[in-house]
N, C-alpha and C positions, 0 to 999 in steps of 0.2 A: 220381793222381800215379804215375809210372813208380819203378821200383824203384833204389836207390843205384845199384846194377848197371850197369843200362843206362846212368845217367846219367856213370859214369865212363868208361865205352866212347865216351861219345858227345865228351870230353872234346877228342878232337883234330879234332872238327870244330865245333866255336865260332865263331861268327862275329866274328875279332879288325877288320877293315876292308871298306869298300865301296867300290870305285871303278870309277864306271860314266860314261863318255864320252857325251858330245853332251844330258849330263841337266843342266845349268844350271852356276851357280856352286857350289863344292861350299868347304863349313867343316866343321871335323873339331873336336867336342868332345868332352870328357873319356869321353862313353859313346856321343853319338848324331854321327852322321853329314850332314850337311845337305845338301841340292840345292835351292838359288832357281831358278824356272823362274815368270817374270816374275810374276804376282799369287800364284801357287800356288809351297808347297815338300815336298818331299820330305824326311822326318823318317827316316833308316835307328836301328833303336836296335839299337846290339851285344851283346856277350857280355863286354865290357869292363869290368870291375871297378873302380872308383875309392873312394879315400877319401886324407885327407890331402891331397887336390891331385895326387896323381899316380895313374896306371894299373897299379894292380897286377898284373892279371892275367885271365883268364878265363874265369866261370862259366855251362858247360851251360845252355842256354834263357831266361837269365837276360834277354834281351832280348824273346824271346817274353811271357813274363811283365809285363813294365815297358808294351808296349804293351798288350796288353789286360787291364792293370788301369788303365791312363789312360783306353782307351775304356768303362769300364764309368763311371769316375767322373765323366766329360766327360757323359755323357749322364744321369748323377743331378743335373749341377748346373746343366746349360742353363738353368736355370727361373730360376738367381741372376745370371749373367753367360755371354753369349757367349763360344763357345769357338771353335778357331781348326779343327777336326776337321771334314772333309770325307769323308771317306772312310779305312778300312783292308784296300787290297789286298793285303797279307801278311802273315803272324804275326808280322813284325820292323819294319811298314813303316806309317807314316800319308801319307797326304796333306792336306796342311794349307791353309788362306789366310795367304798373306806379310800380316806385319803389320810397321810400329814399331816394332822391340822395345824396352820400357822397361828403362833398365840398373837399373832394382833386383829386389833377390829379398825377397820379405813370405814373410818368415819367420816364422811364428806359434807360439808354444808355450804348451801348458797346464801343463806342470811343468816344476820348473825341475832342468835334469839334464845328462849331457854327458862324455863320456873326454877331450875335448883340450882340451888351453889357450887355445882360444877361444871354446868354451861356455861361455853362463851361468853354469853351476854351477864352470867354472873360473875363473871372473873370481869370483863369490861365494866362494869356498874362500880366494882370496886376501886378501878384507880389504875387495873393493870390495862397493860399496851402491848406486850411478847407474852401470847397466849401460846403455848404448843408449838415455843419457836418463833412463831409468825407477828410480824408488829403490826399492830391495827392503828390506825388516822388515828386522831381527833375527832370530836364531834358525831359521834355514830351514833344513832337512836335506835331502841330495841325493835325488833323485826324488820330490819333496814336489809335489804337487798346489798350483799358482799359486790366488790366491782370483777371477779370472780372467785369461782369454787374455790374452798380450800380442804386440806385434808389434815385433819386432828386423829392420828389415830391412838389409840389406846393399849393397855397390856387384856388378853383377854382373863379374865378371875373368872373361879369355878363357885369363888363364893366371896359376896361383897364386893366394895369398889373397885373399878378398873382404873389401874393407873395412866396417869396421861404421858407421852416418849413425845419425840422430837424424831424427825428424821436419823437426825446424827448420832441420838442415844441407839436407835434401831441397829445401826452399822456398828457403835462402838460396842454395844454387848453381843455382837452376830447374832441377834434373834433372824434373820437372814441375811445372806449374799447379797452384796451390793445390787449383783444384778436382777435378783431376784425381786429384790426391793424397788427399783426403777418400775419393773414390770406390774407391780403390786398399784405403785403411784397412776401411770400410764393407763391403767386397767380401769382402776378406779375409777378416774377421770370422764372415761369413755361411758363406762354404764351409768353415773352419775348423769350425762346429758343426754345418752339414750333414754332413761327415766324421763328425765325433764321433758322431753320433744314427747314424749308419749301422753305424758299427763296434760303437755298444756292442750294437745288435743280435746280432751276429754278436759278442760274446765278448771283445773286441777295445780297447784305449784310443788312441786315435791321439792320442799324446804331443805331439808336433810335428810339423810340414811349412813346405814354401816353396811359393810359386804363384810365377809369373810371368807379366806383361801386358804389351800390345801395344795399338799404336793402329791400325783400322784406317783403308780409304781413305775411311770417312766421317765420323774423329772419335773411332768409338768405343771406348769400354774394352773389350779381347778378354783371354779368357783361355787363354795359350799354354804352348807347352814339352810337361810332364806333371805330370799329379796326381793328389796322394796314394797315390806307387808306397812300396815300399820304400825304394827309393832315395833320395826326396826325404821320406821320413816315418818318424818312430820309430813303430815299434808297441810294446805288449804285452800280455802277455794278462791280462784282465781279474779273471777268481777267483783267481789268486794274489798280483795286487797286492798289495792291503791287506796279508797279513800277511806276506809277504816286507818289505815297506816297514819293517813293524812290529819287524821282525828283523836290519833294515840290512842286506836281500842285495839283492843287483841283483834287478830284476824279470826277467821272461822274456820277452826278445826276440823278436818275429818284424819282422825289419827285418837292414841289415847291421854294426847295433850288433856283433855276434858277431865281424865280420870284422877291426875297429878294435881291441877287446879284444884278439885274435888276435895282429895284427901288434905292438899296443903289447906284449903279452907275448914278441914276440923281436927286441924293442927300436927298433922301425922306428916311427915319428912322422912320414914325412914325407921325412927325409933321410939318405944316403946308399944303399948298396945293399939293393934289392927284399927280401927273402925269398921262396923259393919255397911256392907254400901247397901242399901235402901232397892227391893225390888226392882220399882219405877229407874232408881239409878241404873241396874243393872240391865235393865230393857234398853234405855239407852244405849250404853256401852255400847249393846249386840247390833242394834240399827244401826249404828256408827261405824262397826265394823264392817255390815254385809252392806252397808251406802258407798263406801268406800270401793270397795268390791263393784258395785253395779257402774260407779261412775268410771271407773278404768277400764274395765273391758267390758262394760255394754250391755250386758246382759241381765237378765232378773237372776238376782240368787235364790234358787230354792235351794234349802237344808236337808237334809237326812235325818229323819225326825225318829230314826232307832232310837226305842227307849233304851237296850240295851247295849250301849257303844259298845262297851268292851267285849262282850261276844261276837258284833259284828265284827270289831273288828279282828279277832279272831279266827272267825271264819274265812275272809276274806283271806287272811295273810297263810291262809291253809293252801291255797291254792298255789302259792309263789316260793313259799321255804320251809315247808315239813314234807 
């Protein structure tokens, strides 16, 4: 991992947008950047910070990171479900296969936890007991280890909040086939505890995550987007749990749990004006991310310190679709 230092210097060249002419259709979401180019797309992941629904800001390499920790995990779970990963021609960039995309997010958690009012534990805090369907005990304290997974999944939104479904809303509106839907749960389920076994390896509780699927042009269930990054997964670290848990303190974050605390501490949820996050903030963030990184697969992350991303990666993607 590169030192606070450098990662603060490197702070004004971030990759905030990509836009590259004659590369297909292009859709811009909260972090990654898209180009359809007929069966095949083009995945850009930025430097883009999100939480709350909107674009906060953004964090040094933090896209470097997000893609190869999807490639590391894409190629642990091939063995459970087809993924949608073709190639990665650049530290920021996949090429993928166009799929279907299913508008839900399987969202799976093993404990039940969460800062904002649409987490679990903020729907528990309140009174309620049939959260996404599912009825929870009595007596459950926040960051309490579930007696097992469960899955909350969501509507996917292109913009602002995702709605919460029910299994049986899933089937009554056909957002899919019953069967395909078993397959979706089943799936889930699998790469949820392949995560798990992989992380407690390495130190690690992978709290929660979301997948998301796609159908491809033969029918089949693909699994697309990314997973199991920070981004889309609570970490924490594993020998302090227990007795933090035991003492009602937060456990220890590596995820952007930190980033959410942050802003809810200078009163931002979501609405009205941004706050700007503070250098030193943002050096964090980046360690947080590329720590994350070194603790799952092992290895020191060095960055691709191109001043100029977007020409790299330009160049790069010259080689593979112009």
């Amino acid at each position: 991992m590169i030192s606070r230092q450098k990662i603060i210097e490197n702070i004004p060249f971030t990759l905030k947008k990509v836009m590259i002419t004659n590369l297909g259709k292009r859709y811009q979401g909260k972090v990654r950047d898209n180009y359809t180019m007929g069966d095949k797309r083009v995945i850009i992941t930025t430097d883009r910070q999100s939480a709350f629904d909107r674009v906060l800001g953004y964090i040094p390499f933090k896209g470097q990171v997000l893609t190869r920790i999807s490639e590391f995990w894409f190629s642990k779970t091939a063995d459970i479900v087809p993924n949608h990963l073709i190639l990665v021609p650049d530290p920021n960039v996949m090429l993928v296969r166009s799929c279907k995309i299913i508008p839900i997010e399987m969202v799976v958690r093993g404990y039940i936890t969460g800062v904002t009012d649409t987490s679990i534990w903020g729907s528990y805090e309140k009174g309620n007991r049939v959260i996404y369907g599912i009825k929870f005990p009595e007596g459950l304290r926040k960051n309490q280890k579930l007696s097992e997974p469960i899955i909350t999944p969501t509507t996917k939104a292109g913009q602002g909040h995702d709605e919460r479904l029910t299994g049986d809303e899933i089937i009554k509106r056909k957002i899919v086939s019953p069967k395909i839907w078993k397959q979706m749960k089943e799936t889930t389920l699998a790469l949820f505890e392949r995560g798990q076994k992989i992380c407690d390896r390495a130190g690690i509780i992978l709290v929660d995550t979301k997948y998301e699927f796609g159908i491809d042009k033969n029918g089949e269930l693909v699994l697309v987007d990314e997973i199991h990054t920070p981004d889309s997964s609570r970490y924490w670290i594993k020998k302090t749990y227990k007795k933090r848990f035991s003492l009602g303190k937060e456990p220890e974050s590596n995820d952007k749990e930190p980033l959410r605390i942050w802003f809810k501490k200078q009163g931002f949820t979501g609405k009205g004006k941004i706050p700007k996050m503070p250098s030193e903030f943002i050096a964090k963030m980046s360690m947080l991310y590329m720590g994350i990184y070194e603790k799952i697969i092992g290895k020191k992350f060095v960055p691709d310190l191109t001043k100029n991303v977007k020409k790299r990666i330009k160049d790069n993607l010259k080689e593979i679709v112009f």
